[in-house]
N, C-alpha and C positions, 0 to 999 in steps of 0.2 A: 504494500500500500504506500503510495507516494503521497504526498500534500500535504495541506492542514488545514484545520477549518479558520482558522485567522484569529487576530484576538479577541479574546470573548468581551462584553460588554460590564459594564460595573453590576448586572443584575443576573450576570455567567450566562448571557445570553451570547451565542458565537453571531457574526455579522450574516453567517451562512443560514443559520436558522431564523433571521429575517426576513430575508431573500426568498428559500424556500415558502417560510408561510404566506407573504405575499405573493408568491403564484398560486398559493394555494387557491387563497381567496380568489384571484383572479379566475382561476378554472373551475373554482365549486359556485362563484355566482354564474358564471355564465352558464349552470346547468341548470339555472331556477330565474334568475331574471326572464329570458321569453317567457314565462307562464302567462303573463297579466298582455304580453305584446301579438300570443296567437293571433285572435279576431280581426288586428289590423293586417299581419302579415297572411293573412288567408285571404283577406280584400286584395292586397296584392297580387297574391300569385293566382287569384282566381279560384279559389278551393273552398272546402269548407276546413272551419276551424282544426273537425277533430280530425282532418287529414291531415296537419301538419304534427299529432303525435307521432308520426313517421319519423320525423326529424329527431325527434328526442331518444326514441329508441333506438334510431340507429346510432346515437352516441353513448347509448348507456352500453350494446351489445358490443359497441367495438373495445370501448373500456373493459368487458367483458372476457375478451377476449385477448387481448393485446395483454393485461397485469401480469397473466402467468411469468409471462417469457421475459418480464421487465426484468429481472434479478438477473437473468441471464446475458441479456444486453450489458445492463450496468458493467456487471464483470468483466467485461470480455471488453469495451471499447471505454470506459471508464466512465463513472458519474460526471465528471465535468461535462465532457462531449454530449454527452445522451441527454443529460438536463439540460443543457443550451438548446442542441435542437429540438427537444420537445420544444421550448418554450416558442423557438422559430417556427413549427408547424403549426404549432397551436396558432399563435399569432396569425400567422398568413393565413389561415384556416378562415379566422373570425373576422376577418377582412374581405375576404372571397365568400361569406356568410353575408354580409352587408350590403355585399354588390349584388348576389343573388338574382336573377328575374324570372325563375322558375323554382318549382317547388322538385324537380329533380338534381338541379345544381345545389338548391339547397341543402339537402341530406347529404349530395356526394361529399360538400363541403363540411357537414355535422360529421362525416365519418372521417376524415381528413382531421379535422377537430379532436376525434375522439384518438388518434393512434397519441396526436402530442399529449394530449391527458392521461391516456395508460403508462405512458412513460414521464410525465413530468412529478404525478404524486408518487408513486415506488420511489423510485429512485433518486426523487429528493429530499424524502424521508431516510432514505439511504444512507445517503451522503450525512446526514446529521446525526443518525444513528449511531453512526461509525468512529465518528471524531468526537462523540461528544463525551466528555467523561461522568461516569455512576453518578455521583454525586449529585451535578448538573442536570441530570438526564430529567425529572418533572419540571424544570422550567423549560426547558426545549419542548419536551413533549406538551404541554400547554400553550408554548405558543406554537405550533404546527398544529392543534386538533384546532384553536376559536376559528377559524375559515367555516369548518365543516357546519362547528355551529351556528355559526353568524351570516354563511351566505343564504341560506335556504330563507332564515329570518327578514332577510332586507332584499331579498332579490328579487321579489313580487310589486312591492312596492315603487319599487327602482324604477323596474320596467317600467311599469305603468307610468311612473312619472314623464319617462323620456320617451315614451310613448306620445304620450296624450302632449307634450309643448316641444317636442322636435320629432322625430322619425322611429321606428322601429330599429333601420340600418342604424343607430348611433349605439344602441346596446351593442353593437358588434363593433364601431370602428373605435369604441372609446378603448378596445385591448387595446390598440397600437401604440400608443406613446410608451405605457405601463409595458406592455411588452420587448419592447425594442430596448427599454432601460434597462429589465430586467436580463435579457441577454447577454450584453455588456458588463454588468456587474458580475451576472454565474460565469465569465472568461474567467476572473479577480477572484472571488469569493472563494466557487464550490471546491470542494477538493479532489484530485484527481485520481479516486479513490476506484482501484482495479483489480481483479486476481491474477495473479502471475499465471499459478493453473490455465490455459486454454484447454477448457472442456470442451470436449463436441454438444452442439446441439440435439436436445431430446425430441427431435418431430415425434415420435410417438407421441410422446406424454402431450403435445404441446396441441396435436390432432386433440387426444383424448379431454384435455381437459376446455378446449377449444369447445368442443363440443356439448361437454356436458354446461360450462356455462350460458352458451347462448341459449339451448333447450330452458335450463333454468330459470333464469333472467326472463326470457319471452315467456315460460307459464307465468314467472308472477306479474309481468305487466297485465298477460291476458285475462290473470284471476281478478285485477285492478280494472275492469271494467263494468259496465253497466251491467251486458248480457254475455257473459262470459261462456266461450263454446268447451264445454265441460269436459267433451272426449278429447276434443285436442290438447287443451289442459293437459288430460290425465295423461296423455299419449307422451306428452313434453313432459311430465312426472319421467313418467319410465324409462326417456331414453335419455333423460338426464341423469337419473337415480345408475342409471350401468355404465353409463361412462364414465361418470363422478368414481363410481365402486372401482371400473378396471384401471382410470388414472392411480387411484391410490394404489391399488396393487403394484402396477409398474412399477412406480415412484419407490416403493417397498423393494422390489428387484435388482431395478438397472443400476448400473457402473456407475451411468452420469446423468442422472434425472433429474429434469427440469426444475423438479423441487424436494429438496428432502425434508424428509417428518420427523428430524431427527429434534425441531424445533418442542415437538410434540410431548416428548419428553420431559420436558420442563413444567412441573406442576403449575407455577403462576401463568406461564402462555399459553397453555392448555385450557385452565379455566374462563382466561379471557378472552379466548378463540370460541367456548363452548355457550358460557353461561353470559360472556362478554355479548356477545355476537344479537342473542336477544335483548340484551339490554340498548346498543344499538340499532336494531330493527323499530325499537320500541320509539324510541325519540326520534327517528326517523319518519314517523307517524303523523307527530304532532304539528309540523309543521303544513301536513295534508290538512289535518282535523280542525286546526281552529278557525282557518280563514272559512270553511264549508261551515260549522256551527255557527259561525258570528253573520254569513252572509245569507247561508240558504234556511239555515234553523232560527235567525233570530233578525231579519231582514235589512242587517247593515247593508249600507255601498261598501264598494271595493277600497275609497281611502279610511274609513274611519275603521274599517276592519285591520287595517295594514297597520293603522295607529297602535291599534289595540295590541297585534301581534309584534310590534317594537321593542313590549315591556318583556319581551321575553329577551330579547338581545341586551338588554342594557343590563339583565340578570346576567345572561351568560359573560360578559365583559368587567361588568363591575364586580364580578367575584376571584377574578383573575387572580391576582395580587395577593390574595388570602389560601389559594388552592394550596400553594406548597409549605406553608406554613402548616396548614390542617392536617395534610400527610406527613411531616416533620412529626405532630404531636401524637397525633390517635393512631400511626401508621397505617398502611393499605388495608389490611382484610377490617380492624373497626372503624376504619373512614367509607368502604364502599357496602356498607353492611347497615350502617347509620343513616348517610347520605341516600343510600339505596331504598331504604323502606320513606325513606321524605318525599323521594322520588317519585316513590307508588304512590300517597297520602298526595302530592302536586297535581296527578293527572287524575285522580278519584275525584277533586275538586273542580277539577272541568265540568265533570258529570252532576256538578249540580248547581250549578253558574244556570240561569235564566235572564230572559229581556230587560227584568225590573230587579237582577241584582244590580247593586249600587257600582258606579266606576269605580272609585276607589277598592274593592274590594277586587272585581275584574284585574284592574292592574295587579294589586298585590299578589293575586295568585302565580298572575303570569311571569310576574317578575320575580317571584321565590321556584317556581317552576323552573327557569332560565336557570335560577343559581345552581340550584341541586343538578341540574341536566349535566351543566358545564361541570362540577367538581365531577363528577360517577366518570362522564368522559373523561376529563384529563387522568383520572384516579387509573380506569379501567388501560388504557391507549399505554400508560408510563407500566405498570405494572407488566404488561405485556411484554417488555425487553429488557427488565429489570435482570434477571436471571441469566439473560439467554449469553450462551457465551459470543463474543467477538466473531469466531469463526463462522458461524452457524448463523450471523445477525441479518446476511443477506436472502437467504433460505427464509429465515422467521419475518422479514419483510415482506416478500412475496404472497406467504400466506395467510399474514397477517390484510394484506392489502385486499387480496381477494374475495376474505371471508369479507371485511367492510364494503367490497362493493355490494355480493349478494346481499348481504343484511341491510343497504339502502334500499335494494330495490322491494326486498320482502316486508320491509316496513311501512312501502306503499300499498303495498298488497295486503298484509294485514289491517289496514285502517279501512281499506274497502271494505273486507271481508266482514271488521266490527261492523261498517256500516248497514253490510246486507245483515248482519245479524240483529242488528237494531230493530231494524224495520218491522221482520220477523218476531222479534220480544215485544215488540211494542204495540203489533196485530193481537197476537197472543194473549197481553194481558189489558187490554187498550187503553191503552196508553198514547193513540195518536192526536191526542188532542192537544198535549202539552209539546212546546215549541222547541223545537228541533230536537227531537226525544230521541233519534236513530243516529244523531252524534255525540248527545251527552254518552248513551248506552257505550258507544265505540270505544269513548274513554276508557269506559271501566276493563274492556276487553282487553285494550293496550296494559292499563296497567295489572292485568293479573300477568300478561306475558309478561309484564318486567320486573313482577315479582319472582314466577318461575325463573329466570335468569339469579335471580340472587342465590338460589338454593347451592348452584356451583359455589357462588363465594366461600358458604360454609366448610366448603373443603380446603380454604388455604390454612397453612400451617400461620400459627401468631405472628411468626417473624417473616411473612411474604416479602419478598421487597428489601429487603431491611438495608440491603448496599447503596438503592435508592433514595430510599426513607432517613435513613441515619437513624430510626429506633430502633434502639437494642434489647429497651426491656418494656 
């Protein structure tokens, strides 16, 4: 391994792990600002709105697809290079998105989009993972996961805004300044961090797991619909469920497999991959459910819902500062154990928010919901590489990254599913008369699932973490 991450900041933040989460954001908003800009760019191309979900799927499938093999790029042509030009294709991507005049150039261009996004998150989580010393390690990892939580939060609104008083094209051309900066600095910054080893490439594993994600990924969007076609569902169950199984087996086999589970091994990555993974899905949810409760269940517009949905960012952000002190004191298994049941008690509260609860109390939920979200995150994301050795770090990146993609997209999938089951409890016991009763219900769904996620925690040993954490006793 050559390079170094630079010198770290008075708060043992490196300049590289700036850099990084600043792309972050850049690539996680621009997977959530179109949402509120469809309608106008469907008037464009001539379509109807819900034809332009084409566009988004074909960027979630290519992220899908493309994450495996990041770790393997990385190593082989170095993080500096591979993070630069992701950030280069991304950028030209979101540019050639902009100019757009058809709704076929536009997906071409959303997939084009998506290859620099499978390789700019891997890989520049990579790069910081690698350089950053134990110690340091939850302030890095805090500031790389707030993107994840903060772009979904303001990216709706964003849209909209630059929507409605300049063009749809400007959510795309505003990457380029940010972009091109960002470039020029990962030359400087990133580290040029590479394996000596030249492994051959796993096309097997890289077919097989190819495979099983897009199958996956495309059943949960298609459970994430209205009228969901069940057998095809089921059918993408199945032929994701056996390629999932015979990748693992390979990966168990071969010489030089695309990813090894030697990561697996490690008690705390294990749990955060398992029980982590739902608790991710889980808040992956929410950002579906509240703007639907607040607009379709309780008849806001699109800005006063967007207001509403802010008190959740200014949670996730303003507890930032506090996050690594908490894990210093209570260490990881009774910080994500405490936090974790608050977590549950935050979205159980959604579920009984009505038209004529008072603002003030709205905000408050939202904005103690943000706090808890943001600590479980950083808590969960740092413990996960807490352990893992140095060698193995880019291995446990990989499928670290993976697991986080499916468990976004199953977090949209489960929010539908609360929904349809709402419906159905709400026929049941009738209950339709009270307002938006089939997304308060959703909540409660979300949060048993992110209760179930907690039960892994009970299996970390007291001192999880502890090289991390600095608590001993």
């Amino acid at each position: 391994m050559s390079g170094s991450a630079g010198a770290t900041t008075r708060r043992g933040l490196s300049p590289a792990a700036l850099l990084v989460a600043g792309a972050f954001f850049m690539e996680f908003l621009d997977g959530t600002v179109i949402a509120t800009a469809l309608p106008e760019m469907a008037r464009t191309f001539g379509v109807q709105a819900v034809d332009l979900n084409i566009g988004i799927s074909a960027y979630l499938l290519t992220l899908a697809v493309l994450i495996p093999a990041s770790g393997w790029i990385a190593d082989r042509f170095g993080a500096r290079v591979v993070f630069t030009i992701a950030l280069g294709i991304f950028t030209l991507a979101s540019v050639l998105c902009g100019l757009a005049e058809s709704l076929e150039v536009f997906v071409a261009m959303r997939i084009l989009q998506g290859v620099g996004g499978a390789l700019m998150v891997p890989v520049g989580r990579l790069a910081v993972l690698r350089t950053t010393p134990k110690h340091q390690l939850i302030g890095a990892i805090a500031t790389l996961t707030w993107p994840a939580l903060v772009a979904p939060i303001i990216g709706p609104p964003l849209g909209g805004f630059i929507t409605s008083y300049a063009t749809w094209r400007w959510i795309f051309f505003i990457n380029l300044p940010p972009g091109l900066l960002a470039m020029w600095l990962a030359l400087r910054i990133i580290p040029d961090i590479r394996e000596e080893e030249r492994r051959p490439f796993d096309t097997q594993g890289f077919i097989a797991t190819a495979v099983a994600m897009v199958a996956l990924v495309y059943m949960m969007e298609l459970l994430g619909t209205e009228q969901p076609d069940l057998t095809l569902a089921g059918a993408l169950l199945v032929a994701g469920g056996g390629a999932l199984w015979f990748a693992l087996r390979h990966f168990q086999r071969a010489r030089y497999p695309l990813i090894r589970l030697d990561a697996m091994r490690v008690q705390t990555f294990r749990v955060t991959m398992l029980g982590g993974s739902l608790f991710r899905a889980s808040i992956s949810a929410v950002p579906f459910l509240l703007p639907l409760l607040f607009q379709v269940g309780f008849g806001m517009d699109a800005f006063h819902s967007g207001l509403l949905v802010l008190a959740v960012f200014a949670g996730n952000l303003m507890i930032k500062p506090a996050t690594t002190p908490l894990i210093r004191t209570l260490g990881f298994k009774k910080l994500l154990l405490i936090n974790g049941l608050l977590n549950v008690a935050a979205l159980l509260a959604c579920a009984f928010l009505t038209p004529q609860t008072p603002l003030w109390l709205i905000l408050v939920i939202l904005y103690l919901g943000g706090v808890f979200r943001s600590i479980q995150f950083t808590g969960v994301s740092t413990l996960a590489f807490a352990d893992v050795p140095s060698q193995q770090m880019s291995y446990a990146n990989t499928l670290f990254s993976t697991a986080t993609q499916l468990a976004v997209g199953l977090g949209i999938t489960l929010g539908a599913i609360g929904i349809r089951l709402g419906e159905l409890m709400s026929r049941w016991f009738s209950l339709e008369s009270l307002p938006g009763v089939s997304f308060r219900l959703a909540f409660v769904w979300i949060a048993l699932i992110c209760l179930v996620g907690l039960i892994d925690t009970l299996r970390l040993a007291r001192q999880a973490g502890a090289a991390v954490s600095e608590k001993r006793s």
